[in-house]
Biopython code that builds the backbone (N, CA, C, O; Angstrom):
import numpy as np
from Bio.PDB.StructureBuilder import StructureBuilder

atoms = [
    (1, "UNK", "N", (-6.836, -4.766, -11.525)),
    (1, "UNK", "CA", (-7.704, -5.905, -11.452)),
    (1, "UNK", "C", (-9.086, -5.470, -10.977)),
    (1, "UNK", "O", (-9.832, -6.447, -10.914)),
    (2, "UNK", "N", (-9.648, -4.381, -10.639)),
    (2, "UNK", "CA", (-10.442, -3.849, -9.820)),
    (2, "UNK", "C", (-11.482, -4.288, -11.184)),
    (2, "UNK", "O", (-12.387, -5.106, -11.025)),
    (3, "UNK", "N", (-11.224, -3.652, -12.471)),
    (3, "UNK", "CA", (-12.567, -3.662, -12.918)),
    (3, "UNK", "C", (-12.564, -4.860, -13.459)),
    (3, "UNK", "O", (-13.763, -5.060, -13.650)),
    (4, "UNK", "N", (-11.885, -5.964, -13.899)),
    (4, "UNK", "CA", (-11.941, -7.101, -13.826)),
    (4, "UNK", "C", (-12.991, -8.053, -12.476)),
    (4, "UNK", "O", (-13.894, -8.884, -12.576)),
    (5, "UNK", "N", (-12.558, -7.649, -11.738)),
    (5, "UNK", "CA", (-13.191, -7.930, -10.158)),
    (5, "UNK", "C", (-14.342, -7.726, -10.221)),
    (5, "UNK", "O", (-15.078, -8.538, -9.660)),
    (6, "UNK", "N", (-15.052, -6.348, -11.060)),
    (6, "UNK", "CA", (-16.222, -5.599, -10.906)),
    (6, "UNK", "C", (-17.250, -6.448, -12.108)),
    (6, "UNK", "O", (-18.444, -6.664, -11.903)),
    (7, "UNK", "N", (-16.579, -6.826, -13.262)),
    (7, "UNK", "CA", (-17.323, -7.644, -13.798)),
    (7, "UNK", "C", (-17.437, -9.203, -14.101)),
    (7, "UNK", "O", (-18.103, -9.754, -14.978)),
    (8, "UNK", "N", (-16.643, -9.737, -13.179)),
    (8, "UNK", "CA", (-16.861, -11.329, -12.630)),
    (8, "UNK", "C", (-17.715, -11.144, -12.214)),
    (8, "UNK", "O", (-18.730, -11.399, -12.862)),
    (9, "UNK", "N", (-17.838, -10.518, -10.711)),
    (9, "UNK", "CA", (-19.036, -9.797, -9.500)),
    (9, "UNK", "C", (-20.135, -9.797, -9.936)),
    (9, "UNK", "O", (-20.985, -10.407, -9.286)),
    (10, "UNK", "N", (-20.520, -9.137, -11.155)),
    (10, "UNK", "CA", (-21.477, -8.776, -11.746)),
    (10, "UNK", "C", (-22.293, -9.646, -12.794)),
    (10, "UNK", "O", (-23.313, -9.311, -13.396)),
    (11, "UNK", "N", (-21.395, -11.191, -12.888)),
    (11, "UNK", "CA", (-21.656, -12.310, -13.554)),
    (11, "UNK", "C", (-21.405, -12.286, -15.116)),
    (11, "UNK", "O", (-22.066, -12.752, -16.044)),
    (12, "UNK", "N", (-19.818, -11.342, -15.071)),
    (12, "UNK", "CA", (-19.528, -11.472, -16.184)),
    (12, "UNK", "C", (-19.000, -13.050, -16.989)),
    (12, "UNK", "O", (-18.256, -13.451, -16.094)),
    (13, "UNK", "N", (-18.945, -13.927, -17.866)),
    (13, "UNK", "CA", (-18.719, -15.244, -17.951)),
    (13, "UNK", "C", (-17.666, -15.187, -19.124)),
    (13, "UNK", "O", (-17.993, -14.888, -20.272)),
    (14, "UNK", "N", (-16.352, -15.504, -18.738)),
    (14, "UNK", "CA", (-15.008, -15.435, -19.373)),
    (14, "UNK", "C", (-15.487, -16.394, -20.460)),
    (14, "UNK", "O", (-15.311, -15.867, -21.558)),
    (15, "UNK", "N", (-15.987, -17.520, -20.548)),
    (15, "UNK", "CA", (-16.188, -18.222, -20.752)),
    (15, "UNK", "C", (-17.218, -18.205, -22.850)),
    (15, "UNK", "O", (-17.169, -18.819, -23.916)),
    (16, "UNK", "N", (-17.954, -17.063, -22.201)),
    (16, "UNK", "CA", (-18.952, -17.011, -23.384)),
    (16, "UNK", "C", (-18.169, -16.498, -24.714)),
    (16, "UNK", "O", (-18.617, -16.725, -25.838)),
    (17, "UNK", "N", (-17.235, -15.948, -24.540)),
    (17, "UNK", "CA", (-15.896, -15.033, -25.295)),
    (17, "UNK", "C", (-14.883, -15.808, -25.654)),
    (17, "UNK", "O", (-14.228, -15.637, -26.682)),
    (18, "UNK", "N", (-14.672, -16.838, -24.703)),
    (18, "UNK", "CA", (-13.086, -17.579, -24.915)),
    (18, "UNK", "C", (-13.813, -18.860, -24.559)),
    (18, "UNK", "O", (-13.828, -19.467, -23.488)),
    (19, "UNK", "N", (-14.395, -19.121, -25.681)),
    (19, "UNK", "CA", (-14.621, -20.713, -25.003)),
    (19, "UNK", "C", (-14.075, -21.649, -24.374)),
    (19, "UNK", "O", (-14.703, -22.494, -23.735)),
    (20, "UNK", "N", (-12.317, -21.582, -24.535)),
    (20, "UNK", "CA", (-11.525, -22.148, -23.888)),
    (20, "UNK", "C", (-11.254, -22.184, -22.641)),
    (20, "UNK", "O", (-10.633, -23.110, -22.121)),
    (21, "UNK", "N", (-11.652, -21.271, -22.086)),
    (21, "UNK", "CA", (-11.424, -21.076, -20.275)),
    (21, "UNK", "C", (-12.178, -22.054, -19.828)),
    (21, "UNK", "O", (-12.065, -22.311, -18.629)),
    (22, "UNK", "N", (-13.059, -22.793, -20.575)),
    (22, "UNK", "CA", (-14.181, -24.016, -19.799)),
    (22, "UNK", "C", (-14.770, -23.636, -18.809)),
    (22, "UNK", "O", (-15.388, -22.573, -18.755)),
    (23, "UNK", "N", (-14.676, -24.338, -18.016)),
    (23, "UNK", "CA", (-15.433, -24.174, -16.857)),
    (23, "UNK", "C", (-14.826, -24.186, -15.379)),
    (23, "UNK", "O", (-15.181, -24.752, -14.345)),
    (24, "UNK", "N", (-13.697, -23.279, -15.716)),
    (24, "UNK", "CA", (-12.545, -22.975, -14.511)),
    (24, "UNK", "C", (-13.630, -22.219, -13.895)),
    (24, "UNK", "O", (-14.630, -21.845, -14.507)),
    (25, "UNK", "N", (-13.353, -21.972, -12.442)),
    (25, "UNK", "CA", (-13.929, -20.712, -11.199)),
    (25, "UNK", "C", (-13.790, -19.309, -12.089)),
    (25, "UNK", "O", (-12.769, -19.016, -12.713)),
    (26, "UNK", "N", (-15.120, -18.410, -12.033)),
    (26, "UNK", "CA", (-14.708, -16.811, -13.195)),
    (26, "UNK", "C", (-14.120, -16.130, -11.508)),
    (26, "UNK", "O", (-14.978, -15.679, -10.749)),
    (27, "UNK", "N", (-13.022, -16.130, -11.195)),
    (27, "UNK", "CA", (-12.471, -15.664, -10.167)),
    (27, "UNK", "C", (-10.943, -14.781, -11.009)),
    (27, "UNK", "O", (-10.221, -15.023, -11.976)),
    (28, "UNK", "N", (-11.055, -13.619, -9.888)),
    (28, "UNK", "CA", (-9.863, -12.822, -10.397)),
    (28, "UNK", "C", (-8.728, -13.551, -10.643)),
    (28, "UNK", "O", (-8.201, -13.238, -11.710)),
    (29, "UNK", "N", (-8.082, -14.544, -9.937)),
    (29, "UNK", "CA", (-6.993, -15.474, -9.616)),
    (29, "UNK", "C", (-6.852, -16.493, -11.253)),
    (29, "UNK", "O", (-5.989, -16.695, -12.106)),
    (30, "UNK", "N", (-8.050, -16.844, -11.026)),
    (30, "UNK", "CA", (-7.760, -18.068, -12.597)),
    (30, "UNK", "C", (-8.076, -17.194, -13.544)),
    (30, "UNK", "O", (-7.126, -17.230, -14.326)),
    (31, "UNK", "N", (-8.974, -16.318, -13.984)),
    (31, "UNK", "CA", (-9.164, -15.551, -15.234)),
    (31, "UNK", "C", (-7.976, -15.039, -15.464)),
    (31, "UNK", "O", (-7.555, -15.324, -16.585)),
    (32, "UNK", "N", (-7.136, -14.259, -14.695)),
    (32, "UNK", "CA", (-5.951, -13.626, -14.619)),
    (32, "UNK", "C", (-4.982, -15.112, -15.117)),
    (32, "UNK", "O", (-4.515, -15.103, -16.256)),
    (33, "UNK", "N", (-4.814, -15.927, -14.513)),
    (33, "UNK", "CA", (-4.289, -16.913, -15.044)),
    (33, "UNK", "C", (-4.563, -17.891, -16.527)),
    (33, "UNK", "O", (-3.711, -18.629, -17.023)),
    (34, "UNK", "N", (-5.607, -17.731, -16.925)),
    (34, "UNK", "CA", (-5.650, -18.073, -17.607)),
    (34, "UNK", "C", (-5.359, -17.431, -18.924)),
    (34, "UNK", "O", (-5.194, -18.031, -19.986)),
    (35, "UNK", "N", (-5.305, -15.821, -18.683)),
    (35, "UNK", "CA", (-4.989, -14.730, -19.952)),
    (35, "UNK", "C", (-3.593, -14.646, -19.916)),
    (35, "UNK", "O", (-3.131, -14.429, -21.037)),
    (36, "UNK", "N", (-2.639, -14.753, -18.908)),
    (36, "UNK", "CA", (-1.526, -15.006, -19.250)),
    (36, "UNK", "C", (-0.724, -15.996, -19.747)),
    (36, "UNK", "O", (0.407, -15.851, -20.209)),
    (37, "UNK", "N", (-1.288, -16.905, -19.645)),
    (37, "UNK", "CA", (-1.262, -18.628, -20.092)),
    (37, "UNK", "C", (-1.375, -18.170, -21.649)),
    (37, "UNK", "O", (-0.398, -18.124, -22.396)),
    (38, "UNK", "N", (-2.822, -17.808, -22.069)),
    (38, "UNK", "CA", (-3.211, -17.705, -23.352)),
    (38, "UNK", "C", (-2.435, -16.964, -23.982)),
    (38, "UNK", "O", (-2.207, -17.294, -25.146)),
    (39, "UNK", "N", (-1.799, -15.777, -23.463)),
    (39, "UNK", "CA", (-1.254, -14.777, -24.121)),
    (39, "UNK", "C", (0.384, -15.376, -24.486)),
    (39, "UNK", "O", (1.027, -15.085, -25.495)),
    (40, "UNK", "N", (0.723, -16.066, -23.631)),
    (40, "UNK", "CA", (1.977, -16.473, -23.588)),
    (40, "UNK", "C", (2.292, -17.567, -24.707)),
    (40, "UNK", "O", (3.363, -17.625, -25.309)),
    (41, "UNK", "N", (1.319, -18.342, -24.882)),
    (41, "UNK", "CA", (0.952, -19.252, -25.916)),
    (41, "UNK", "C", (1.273, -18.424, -27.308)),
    (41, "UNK", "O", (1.994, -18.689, -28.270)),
    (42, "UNK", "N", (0.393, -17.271, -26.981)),
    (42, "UNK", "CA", (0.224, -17.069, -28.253)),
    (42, "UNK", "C", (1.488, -15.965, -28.875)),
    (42, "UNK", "O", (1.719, -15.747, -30.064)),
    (43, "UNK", "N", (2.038, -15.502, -27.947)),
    (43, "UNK", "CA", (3.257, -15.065, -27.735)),
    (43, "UNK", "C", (4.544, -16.339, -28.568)),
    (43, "UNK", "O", (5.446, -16.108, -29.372)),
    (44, "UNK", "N", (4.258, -17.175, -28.165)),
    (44, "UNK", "CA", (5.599, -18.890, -28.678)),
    (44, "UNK", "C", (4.671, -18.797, -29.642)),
    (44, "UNK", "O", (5.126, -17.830, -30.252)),
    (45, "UNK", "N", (3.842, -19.060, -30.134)),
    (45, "UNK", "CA", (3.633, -19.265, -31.507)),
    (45, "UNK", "C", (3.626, -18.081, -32.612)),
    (45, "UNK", "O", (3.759, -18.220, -33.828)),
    (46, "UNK", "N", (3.469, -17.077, -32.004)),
    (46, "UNK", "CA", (3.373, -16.350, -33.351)),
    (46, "UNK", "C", (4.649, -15.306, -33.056)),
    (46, "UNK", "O", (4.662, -14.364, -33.848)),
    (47, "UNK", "N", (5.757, -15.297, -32.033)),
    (47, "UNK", "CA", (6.554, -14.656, -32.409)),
    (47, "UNK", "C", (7.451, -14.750, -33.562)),
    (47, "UNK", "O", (7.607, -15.919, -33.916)),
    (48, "UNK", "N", (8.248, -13.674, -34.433)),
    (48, "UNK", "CA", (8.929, -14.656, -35.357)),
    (48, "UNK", "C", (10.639, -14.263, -35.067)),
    (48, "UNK", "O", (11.407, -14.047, -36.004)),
    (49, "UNK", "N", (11.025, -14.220, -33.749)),
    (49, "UNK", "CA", (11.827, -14.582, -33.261)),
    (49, "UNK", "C", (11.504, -14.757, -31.552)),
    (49, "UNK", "O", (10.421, -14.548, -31.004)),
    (50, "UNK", "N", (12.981, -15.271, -30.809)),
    (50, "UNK", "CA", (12.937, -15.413, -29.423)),
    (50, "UNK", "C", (13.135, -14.299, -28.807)),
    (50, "UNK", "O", (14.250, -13.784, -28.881)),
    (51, "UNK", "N", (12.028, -13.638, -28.013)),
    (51, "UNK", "CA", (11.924, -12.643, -27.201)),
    (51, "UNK", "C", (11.471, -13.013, -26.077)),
    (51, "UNK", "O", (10.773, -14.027, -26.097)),
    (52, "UNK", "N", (11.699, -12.357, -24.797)),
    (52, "UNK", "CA", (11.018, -12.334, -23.297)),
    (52, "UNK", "C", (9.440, -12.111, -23.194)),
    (52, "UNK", "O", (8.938, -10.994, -23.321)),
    (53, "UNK", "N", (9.312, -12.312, -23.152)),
    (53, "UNK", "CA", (7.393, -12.087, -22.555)),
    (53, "UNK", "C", (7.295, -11.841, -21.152)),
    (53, "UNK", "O", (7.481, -12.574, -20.180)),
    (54, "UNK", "N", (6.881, -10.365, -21.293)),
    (54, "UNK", "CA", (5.964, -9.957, -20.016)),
    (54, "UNK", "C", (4.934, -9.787, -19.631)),
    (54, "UNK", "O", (4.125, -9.554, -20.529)),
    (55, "UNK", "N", (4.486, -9.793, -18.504)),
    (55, "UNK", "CA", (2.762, -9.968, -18.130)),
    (55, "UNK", "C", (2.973, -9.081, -16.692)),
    (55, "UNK", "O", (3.703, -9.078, -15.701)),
    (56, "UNK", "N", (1.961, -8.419, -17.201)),
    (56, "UNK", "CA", (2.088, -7.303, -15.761)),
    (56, "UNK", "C", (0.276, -7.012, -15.423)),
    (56, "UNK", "O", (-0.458, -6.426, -16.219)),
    (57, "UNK", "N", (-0.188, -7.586, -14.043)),
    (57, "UNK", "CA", (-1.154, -7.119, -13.425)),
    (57, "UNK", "C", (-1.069, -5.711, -12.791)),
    (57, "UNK", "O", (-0.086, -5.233, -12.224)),
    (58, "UNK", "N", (-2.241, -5.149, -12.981)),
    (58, "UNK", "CA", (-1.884, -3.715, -12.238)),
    (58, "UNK", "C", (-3.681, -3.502, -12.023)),
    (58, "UNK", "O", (-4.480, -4.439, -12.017)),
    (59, "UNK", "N", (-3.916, -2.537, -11.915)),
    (59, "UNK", "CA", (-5.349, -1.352, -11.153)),
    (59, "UNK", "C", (-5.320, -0.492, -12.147)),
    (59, "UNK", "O", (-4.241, -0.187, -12.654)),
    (60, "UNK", "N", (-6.245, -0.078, -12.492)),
    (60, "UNK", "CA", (-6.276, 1.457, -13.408)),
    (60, "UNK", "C", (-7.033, 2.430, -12.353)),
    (60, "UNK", "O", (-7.369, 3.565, -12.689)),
    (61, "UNK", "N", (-7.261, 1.953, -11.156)),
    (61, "UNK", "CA", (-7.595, 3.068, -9.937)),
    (61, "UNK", "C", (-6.491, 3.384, -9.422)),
    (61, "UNK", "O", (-6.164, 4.570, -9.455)),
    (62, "UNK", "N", (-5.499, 2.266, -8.721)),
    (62, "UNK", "CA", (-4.236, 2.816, -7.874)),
    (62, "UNK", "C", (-2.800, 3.068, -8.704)),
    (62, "UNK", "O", (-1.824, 2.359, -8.951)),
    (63, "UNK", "N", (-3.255, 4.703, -9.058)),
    (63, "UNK", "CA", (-2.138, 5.210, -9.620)),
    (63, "UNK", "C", (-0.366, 4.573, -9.198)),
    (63, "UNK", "O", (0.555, 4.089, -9.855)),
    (64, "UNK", "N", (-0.552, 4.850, -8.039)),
    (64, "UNK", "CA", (0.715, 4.433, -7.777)),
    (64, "UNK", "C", (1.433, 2.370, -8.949)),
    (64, "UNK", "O", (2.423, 1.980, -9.569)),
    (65, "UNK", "N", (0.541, 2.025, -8.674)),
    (65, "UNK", "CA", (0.815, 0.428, -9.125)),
    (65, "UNK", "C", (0.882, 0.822, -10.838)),
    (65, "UNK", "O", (1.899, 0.453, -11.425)),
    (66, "UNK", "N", (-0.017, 1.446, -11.511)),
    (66, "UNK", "CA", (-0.267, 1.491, -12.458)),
    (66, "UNK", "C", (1.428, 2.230, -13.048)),
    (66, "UNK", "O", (2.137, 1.606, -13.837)),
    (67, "UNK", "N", (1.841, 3.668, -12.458)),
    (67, "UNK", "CA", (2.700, 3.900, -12.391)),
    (67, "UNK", "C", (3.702, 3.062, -12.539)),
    (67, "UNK", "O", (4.192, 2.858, -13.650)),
    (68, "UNK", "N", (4.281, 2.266, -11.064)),
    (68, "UNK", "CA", (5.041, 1.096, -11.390)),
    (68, "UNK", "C", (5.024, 0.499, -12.527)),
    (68, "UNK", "O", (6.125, 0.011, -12.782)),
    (69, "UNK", "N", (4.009, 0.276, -13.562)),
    (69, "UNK", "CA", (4.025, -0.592, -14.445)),
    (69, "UNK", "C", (4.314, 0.104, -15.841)),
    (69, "UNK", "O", (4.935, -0.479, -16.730)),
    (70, "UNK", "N", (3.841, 1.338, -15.963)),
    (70, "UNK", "CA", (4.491, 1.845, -17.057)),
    (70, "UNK", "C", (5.709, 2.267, -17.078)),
    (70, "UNK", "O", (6.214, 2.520, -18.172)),
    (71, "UNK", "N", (6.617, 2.477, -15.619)),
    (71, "UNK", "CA", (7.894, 2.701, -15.624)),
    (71, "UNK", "C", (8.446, 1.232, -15.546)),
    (71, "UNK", "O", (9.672, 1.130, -15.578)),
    (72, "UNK", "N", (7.948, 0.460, -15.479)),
    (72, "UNK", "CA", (8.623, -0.978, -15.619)),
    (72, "UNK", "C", (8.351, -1.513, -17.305)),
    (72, "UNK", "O", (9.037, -2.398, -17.816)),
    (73, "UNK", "N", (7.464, -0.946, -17.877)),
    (73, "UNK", "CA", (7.470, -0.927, -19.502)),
    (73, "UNK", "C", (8.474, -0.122, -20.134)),
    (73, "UNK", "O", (9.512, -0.621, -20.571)),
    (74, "UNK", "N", (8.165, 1.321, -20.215)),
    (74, "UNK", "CA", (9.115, 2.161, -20.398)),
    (74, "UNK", "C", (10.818, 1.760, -20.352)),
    (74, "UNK", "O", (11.752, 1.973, -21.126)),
    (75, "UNK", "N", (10.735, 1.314, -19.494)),
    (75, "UNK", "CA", (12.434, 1.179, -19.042)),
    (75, "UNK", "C", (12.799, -0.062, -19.775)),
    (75, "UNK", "O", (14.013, -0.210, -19.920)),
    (76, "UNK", "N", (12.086, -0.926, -20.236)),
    (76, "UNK", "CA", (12.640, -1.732, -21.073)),
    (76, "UNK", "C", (12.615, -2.100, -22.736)),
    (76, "UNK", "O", (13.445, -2.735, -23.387)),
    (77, "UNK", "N", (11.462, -1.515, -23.135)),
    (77, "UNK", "CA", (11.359, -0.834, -24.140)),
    (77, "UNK", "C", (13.033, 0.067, -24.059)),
    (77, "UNK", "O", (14.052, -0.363, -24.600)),
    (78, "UNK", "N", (12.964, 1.101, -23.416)),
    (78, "UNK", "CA", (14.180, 2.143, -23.778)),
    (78, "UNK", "C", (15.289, 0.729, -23.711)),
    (78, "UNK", "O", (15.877, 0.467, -24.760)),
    (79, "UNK", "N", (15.531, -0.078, -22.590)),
    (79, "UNK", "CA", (16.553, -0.714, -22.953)),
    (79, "UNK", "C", (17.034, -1.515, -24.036)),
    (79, "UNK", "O", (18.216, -1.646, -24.353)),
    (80, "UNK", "N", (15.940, -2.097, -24.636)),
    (80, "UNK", "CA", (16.351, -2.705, -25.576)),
    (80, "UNK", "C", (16.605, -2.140, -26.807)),
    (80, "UNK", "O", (17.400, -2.676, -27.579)),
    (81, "UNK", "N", (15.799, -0.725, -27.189)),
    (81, "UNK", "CA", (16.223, -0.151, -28.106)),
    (81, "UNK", "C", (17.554, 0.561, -27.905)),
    (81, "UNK", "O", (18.012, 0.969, -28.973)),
    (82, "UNK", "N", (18.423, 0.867, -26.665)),
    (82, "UNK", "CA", (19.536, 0.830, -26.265)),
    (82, "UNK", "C", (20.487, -0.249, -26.734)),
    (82, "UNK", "O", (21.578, 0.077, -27.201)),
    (83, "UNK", "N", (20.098, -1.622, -26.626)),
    (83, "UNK", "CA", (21.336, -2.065, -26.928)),
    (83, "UNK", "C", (21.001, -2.917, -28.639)),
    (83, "UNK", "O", (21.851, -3.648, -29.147)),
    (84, "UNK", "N", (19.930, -2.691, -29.165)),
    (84, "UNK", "CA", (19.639, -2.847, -30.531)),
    (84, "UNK", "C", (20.665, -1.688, -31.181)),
    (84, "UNK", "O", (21.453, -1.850, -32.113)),
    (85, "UNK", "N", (20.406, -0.428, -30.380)),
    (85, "UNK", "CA", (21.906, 0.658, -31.138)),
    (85, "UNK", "C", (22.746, 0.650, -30.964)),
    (85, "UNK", "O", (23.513, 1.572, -31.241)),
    (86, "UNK", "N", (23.143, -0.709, -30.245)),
    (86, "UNK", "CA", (24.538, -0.713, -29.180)),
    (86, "UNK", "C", (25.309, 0.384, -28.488)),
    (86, "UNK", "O", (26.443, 0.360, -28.008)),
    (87, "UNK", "N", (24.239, 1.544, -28.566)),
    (87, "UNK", "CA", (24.997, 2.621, -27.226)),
    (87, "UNK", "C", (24.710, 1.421, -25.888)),
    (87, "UNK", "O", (25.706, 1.343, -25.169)),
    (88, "UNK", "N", (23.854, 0.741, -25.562)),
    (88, "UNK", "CA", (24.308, 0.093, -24.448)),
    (88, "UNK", "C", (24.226, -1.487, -24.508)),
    (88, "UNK", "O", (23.120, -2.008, -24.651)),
    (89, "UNK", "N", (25.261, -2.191, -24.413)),
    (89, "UNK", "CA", (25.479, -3.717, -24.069)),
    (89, "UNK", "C", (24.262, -4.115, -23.000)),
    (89, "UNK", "O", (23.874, -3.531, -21.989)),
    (90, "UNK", "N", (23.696, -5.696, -23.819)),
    (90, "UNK", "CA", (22.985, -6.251, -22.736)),
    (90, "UNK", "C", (23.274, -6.626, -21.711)),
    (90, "UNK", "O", (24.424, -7.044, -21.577)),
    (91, "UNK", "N", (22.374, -6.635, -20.577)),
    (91, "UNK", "CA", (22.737, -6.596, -18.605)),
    (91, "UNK", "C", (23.248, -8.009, -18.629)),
    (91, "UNK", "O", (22.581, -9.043, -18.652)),
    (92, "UNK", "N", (24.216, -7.901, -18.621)),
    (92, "UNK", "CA", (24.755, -10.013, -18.443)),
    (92, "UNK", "C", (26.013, -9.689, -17.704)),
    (92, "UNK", "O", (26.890, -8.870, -17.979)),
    (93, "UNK", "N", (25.896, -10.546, -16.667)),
    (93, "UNK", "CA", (27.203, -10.625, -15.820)),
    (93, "UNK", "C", (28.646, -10.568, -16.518)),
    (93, "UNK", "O", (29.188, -11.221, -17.410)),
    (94, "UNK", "N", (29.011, -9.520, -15.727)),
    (94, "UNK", "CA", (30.284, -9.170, -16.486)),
    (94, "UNK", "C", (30.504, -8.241, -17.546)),
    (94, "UNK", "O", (31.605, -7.842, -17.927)),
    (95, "UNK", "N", (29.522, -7.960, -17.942)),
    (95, "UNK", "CA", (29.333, -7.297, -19.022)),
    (95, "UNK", "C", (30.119, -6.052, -19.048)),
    (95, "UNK", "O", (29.945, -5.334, -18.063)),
    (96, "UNK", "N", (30.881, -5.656, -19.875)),
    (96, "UNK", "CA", (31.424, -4.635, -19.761)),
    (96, "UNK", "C", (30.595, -3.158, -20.817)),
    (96, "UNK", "O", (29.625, -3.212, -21.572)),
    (97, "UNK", "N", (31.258, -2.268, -20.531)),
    (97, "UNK", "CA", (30.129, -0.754, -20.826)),
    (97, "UNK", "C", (31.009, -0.683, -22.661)),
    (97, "UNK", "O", (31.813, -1.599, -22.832)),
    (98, "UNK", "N", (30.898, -0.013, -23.471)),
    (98, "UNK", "CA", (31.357, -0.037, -24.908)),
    (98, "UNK", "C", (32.162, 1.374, -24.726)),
    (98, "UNK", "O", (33.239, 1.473, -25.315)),
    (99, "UNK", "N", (31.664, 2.532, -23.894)),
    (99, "UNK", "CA", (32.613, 3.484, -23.906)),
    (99, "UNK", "C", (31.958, 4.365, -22.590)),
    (99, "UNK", "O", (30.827, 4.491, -22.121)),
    (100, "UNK", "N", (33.146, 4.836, -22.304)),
    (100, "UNK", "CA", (32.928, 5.876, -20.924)),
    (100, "UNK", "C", (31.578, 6.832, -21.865)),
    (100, "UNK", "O", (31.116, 7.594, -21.016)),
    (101, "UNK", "N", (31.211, 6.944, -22.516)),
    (101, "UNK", "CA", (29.855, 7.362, -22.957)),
    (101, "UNK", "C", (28.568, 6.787, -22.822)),
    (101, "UNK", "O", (27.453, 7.298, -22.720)),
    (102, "UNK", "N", (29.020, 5.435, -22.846)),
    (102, "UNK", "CA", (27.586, 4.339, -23.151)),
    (102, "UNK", "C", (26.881, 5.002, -21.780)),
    (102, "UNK", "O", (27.383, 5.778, -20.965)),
    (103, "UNK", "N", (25.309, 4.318, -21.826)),
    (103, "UNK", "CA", (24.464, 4.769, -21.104)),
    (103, "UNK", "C", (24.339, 3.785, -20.152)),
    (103, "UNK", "O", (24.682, 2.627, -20.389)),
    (104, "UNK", "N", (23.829, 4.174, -18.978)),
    (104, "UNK", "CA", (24.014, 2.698, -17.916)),
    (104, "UNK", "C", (22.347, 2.667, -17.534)),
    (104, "UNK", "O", (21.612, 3.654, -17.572)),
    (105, "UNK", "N", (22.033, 1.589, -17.240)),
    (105, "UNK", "CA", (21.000, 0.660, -16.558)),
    (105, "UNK", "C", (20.140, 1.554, -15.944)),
    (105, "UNK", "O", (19.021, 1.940, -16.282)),
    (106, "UNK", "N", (21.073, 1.916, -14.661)),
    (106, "UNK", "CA", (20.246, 3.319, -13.993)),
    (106, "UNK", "C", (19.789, 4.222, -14.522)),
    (106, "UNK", "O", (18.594, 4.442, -14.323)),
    (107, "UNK", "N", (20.351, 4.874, -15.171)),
    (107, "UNK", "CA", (19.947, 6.006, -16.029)),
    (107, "UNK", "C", (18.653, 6.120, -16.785)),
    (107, "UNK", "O", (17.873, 7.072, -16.813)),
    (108, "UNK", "N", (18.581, 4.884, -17.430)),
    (108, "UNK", "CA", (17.296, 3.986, -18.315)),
    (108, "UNK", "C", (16.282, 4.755, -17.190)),
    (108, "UNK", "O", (15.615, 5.765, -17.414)),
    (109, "UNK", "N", (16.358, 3.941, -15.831)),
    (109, "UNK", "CA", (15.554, 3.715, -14.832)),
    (109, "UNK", "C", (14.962, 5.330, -14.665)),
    (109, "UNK", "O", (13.752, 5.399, -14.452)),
    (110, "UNK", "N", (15.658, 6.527, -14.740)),
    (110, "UNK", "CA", (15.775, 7.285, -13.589)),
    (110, "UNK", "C", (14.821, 8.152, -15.100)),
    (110, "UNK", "O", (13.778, 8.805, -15.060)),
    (111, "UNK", "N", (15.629, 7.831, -16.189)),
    (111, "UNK", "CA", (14.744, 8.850, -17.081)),
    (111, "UNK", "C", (13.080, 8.136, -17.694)),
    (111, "UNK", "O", (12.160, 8.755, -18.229)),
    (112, "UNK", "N", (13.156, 6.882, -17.416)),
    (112, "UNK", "CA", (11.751, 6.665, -17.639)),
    (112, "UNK", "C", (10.665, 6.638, -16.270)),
    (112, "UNK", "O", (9.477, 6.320, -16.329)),
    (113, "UNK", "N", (11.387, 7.042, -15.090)),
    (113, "UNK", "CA", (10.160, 7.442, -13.881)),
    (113, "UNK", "C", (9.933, 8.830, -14.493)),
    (113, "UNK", "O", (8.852, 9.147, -14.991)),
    (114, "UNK", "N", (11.200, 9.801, -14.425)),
    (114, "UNK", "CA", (10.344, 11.216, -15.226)),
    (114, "UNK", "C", (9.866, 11.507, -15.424)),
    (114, "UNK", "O", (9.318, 12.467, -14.884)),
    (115, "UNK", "N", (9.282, 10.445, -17.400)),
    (115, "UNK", "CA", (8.526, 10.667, -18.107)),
    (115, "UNK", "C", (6.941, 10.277, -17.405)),
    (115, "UNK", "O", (5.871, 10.884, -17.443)),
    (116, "UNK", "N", (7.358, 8.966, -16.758)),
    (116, "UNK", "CA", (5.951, 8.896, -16.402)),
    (116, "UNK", "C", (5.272, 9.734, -15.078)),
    (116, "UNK", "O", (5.702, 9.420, -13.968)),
    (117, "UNK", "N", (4.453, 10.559, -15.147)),
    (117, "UNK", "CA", (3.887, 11.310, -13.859)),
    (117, "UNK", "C", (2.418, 11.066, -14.041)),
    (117, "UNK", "O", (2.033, 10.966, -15.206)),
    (118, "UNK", "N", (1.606, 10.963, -13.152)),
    (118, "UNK", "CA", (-0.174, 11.157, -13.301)),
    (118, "UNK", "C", (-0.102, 12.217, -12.190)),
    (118, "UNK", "O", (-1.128, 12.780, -11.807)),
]
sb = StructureBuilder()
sb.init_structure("model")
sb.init_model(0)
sb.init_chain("A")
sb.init_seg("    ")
for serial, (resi, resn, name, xyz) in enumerate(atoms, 1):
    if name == "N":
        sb.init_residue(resn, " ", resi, " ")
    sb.init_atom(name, np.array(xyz, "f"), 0.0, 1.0, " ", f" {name:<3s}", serial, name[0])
structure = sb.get_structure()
């Protein structure tokens, strides 16, 4: 959010771009709110099936957060193309594993921090 922050500050106007934001506060809090709103919108309308929608704030200064967020991408990306191949069943209570082979949850987790390092 930092450089977001840096060009509100600087009298950047959400507004001149997205005419729709009106004349909300150009504050980190509602701009941020209002792009996930929009995105989510536009997410229900133009998906052409029912999928989850995620929205993830992060820093492109504090590695660490940024981190968090591509291993919180990563890992679900890998999951779902996991159970699209059905080596692994979706996380639903009860769920049972398809074979002492299938891949588990953790694993997802442990090999997509790995990949990601800065």
């Amino acid at each position: 959010m930092d450089i977001l922050k840096e060009r509100l500050d600087a009298g950047f106007r959400v507004e001149t771009y997205f005419p729709s934001y009106g004349r909300a506060p150009s504050d980190v809090e509602n701009v941020t709110k209002y792009f996930r709103n929009k995105f989510l919108s536009d997410h229900d309308q133009l998906s052409t099936r029912r999928r989850p929608f995620y929205f993830y704030q992060t820093s492109v200064i504090d590695t660490q957060v940024t981190r968090s967020v591509v291993n919180a991408v990563c890992e679900g990306i890998l999951q779902r193309c996991l159970e699209n191949s059905r080596v692994l069943l979706p996380q639903e209570e009860g769920a049972r594993w398809q074979s002492e082979h299938a891949i588990k949850p953790d694993s997802v987790r442990v090999a997509c921090s790995e990949v990601v390092e800065f």
